[in-house]
N, C-alpha and C positions, 0 to 999 in steps of 0.2 A: 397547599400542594398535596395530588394524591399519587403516590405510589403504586402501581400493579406489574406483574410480573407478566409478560406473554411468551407461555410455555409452547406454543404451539403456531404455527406459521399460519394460519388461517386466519389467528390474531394480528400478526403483525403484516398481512394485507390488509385489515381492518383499519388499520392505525397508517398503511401506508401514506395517507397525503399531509397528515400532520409529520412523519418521520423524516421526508425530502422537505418540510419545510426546514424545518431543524436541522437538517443537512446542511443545509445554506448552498456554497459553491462550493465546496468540496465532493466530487462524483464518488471517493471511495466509499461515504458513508452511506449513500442512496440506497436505498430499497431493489434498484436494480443489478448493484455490485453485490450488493451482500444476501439478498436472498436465493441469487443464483447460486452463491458460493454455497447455501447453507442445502441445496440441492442436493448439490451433488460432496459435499465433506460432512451430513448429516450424522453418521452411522455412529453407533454406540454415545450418543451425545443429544444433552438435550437443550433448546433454546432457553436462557435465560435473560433475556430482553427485559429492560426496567423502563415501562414508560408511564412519562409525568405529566399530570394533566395539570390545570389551576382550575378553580371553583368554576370556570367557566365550560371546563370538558376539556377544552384546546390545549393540545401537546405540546410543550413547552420542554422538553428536556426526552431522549433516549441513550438508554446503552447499551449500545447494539452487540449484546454476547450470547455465549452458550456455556452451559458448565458439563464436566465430561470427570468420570472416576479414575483417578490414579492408584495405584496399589500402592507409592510410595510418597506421595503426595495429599493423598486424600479427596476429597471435590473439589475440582479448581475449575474455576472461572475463564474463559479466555477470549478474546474480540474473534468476533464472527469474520473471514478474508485474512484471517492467520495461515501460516504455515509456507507451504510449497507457492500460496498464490501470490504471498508478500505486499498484502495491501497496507499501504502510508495513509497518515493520516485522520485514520478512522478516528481514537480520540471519544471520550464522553459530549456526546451533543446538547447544546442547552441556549435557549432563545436569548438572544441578544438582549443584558438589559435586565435581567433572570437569572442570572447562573449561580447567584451565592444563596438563591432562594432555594433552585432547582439541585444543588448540592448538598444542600443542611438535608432535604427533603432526602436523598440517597442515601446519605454515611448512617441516617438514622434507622432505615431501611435495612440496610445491609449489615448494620449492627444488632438488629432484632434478629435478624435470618442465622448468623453468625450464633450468637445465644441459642438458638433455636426456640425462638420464642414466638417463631411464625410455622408455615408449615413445613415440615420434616422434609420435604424437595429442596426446599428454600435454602438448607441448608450448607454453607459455604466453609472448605477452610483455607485455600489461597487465591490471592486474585492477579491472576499472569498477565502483566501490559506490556506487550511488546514491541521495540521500534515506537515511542512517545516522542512527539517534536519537545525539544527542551520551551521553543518560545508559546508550546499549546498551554496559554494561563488557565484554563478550564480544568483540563487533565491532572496538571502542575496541582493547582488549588484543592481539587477533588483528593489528591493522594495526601495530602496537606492534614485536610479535615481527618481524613481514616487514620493516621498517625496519630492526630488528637485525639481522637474515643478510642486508643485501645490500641491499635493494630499493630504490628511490626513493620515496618517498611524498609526493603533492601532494593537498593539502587545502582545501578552500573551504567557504564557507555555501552551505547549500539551503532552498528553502522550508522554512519550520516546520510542525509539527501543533500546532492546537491541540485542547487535551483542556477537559473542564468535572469538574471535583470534584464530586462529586454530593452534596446530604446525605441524610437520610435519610425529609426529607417534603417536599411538595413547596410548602407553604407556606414553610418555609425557605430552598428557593431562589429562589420568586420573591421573597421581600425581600429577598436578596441581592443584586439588580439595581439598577442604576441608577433612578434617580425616575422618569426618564422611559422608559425602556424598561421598567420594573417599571407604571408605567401602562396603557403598551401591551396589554403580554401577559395585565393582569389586566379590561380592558377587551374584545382577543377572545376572552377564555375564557366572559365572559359573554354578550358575546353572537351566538358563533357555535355553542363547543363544549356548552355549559351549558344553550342557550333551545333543543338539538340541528337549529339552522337549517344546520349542518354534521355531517355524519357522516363517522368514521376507520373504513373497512374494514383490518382486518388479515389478511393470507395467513399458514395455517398448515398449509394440507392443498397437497402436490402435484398436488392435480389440479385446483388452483383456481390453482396459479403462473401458465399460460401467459395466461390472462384480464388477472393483475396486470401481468404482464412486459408486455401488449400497453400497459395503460394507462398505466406508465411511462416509454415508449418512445416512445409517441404525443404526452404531454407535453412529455417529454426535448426532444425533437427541434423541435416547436412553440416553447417557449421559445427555443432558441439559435439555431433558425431566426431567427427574431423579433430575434436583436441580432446575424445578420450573420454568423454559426458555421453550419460543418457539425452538431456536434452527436457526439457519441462512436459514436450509434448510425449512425450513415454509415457505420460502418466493418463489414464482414461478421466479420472476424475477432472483434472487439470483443463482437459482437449476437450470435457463437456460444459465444463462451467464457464471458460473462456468464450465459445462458440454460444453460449445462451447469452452471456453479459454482456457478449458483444453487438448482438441482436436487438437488445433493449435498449442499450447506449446511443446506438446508430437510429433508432427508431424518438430515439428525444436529441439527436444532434449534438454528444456529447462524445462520441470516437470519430475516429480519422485512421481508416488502414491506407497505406501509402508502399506500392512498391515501386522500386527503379525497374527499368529495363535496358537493357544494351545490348547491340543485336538479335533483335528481338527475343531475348529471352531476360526472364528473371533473374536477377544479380543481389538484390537485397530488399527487405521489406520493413515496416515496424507497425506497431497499432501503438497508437496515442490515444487519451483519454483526456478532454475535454471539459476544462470546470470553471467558468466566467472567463476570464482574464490570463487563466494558467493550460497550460498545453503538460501533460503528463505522458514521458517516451516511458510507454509501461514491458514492451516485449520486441524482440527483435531478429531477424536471421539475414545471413547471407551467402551467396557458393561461394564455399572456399576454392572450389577453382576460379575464381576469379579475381581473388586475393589480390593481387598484383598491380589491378587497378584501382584499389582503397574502394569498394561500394561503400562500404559502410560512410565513409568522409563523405561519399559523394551525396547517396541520401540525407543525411546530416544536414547539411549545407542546403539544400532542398526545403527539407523542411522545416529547419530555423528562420528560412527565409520567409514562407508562407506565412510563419507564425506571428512576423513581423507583420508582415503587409498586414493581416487577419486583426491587428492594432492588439494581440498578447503581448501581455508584462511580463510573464515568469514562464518558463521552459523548466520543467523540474524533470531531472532526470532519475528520481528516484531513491533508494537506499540503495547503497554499494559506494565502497571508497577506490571506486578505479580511478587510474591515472590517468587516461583520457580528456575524464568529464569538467577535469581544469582547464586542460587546452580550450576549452570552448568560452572560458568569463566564466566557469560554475565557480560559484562559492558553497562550502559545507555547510549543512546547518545542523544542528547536534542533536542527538538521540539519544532516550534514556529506556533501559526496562525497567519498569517496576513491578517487584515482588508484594504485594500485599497480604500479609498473616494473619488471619482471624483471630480474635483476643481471648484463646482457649489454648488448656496446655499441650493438647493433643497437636492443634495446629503450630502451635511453635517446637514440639517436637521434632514432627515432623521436619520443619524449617531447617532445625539445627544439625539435622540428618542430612539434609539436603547440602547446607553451606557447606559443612564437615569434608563433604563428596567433591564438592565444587570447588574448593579450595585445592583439594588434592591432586586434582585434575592439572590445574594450572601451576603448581609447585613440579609435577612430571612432563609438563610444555615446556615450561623454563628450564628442566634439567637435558630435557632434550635435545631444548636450542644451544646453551651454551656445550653439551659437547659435540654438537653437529649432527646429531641423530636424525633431525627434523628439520 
């Protein structure tokens, strides 16, 4: 197995059709999510991409990051579609059948870089995974080995995803619902999407996107305005990288923009993200003046429906533990970050500077809460 670093994005279009191989069906790792992110959330950071070849050439394993200078942290490592854009999933990738090859070949890597025993760029002292599916065995395994040669590893809970099992018609899952939430949904199917006093436009041509994207946005931002939120699209970064990723997604049949309408006007919208078998509710808005008639349940309901007929297994509604995403059959599935510390006393220094802080933090939450401050 060879190891190389792609510090620079013309490299890792180079690498592009081995990287989506590796991908597999997961869209968030794709070259089209994550190089668009790395567009436009580039700035003061530099790609540190690990991709694994086998004697053959053929890419067998990537890890799709960037490493960026902390003042109080040192050089830390972090998955490329971090931050504000909140991508799941991402995860070390590595060829089915390979991975205990394609990981021996990393920690050993990344253990020489660590030393500094490769080039002085190379050099690493935490590695930030954040939002890790607990049942990702790759990632799992991967953080496994670096604990074994050396490293620190601190662990915590993160928001969960919750996903929905799908069956196979859609009567079936609405009686799988609750009484009263199986009421619900079967009461506005009649009479919004059924009597068609609502209509579901779906985007499937690129040149009808930037009309959807506008009404999404328009929504987006109206609702969160409305409880007190900037809103994601406040953010130019955000509004440009979304609008690229969504262009390339749509252009390989892996997004679904979807708004309602009711008297003919916009009432709520969401973009979905597309990957075999799974339907991914990645963003969402609606007019809060229109509250009253639940848009949000009514698109819902829409598009669960679709997803059905479409013969999708999993409806994953993402990370966040809202109370809604039960009502619908979501089950949790658990989240982990991982801390990883470079096997030098600086970077555990560091570390222990950091826990020291992090600890403190959360000893003044809990004094807060118990006397009602917060």
């Amino acid at each position: 197995m060879h190891v190389t670093r792609l510090a620079h994005i013309d490299e890792c279009r180079h690498a592009q059709a081995g990287w989506d191989n590796v991908a597999s069906t997961i869209t968030f790792r794709r070259s089209a999510w994550l190089q668009s992110w790395w567009r436009y959330y580039q700035a003061d950071r530099e790609l540190y991409v690990l991709h694994v070849t086998d004697d053959r050439g053929e890419t067998v394993g990537i890890t799709p990051w960037f490493i960026e200078q902390s003042v109080g942290k040192g050089r830390v490592i972090r998955p490329l579609g971090c931050g504000e854009v909140c991508s799941d999933h991402v995860g070390i990738m590595a060829t089915a059948g390979r991975e205990e090859q394609v990981l021996s070949a990393l920690v050993k890597w990344l253990a020489r870089a660590a030393a500094g025993d490769q080039e002085a760029a190379d050099r690493w002292d935490l590695l930030d995974l954040v939002a890790c599916d607990v049942e990702d065995r790759v990632t799992s395994r991967f953080v496994q080995q670096l604990d074994g040669a050396g490293c620190r590893v601190h662990k915590r809970p993160a928001l969960g995803c919750w996903m929905i099992a799908l069956p196979d018609d859609w009567e079936t899952y609405v009686s799988s619902l609750h009484r009263i939430h199986r009421k619900q949904v079967r009461g506005l199917q009649r009479k919004w999407l059924d009597s068609g006093k609502a209509r579901l436009h779906t985007i499937e041509r690129s040149e009808d996107l930037e009309g959807g994207m506008s009404i999404l946005i328009d929504l987006h931002q109206r609702r969160r305005m409305s409880l007190g939120d900037a809103g994601c699209f406040a953010s130019d970064a955000f509004r440009g990288f979304l609008h690229e990723a969504a262009a390339r997604l749509l252009a390989e049949n892996l997004l679904r923009l979807h708004w309602l309408e009711v008297g003919g006007r916009p009432v709520a919208a969401d973009i979905q993200i597309l990957a075999g078998d799974t339907v991914y509710a990645y963003q969402a808005g609606m007019e809060p003046e229109a509250a009253d008639i639940g848009p949000g349940q009514i698109i819902q309901t829409a598009t669960l429906k679709i997803a059905i007929e479409d013969g999708r297994r999993v409806f994953d509604f993402l990370r966040g533990d809202e109370t809604y995403k039960s009502h619908w059959q979501a089950r949790r599935h658990e989240c982990v970050d991982y801390r990883v510390v470079a096997p030098r006393p600086t970077s555990n220094l560091r570390h222990q500077m950091w826990l020291a802080g992090d600890t403190m933090k959360q000893w003044i939450k809990l004094g807060l809460q118990l006397t009602g401050m917060h």
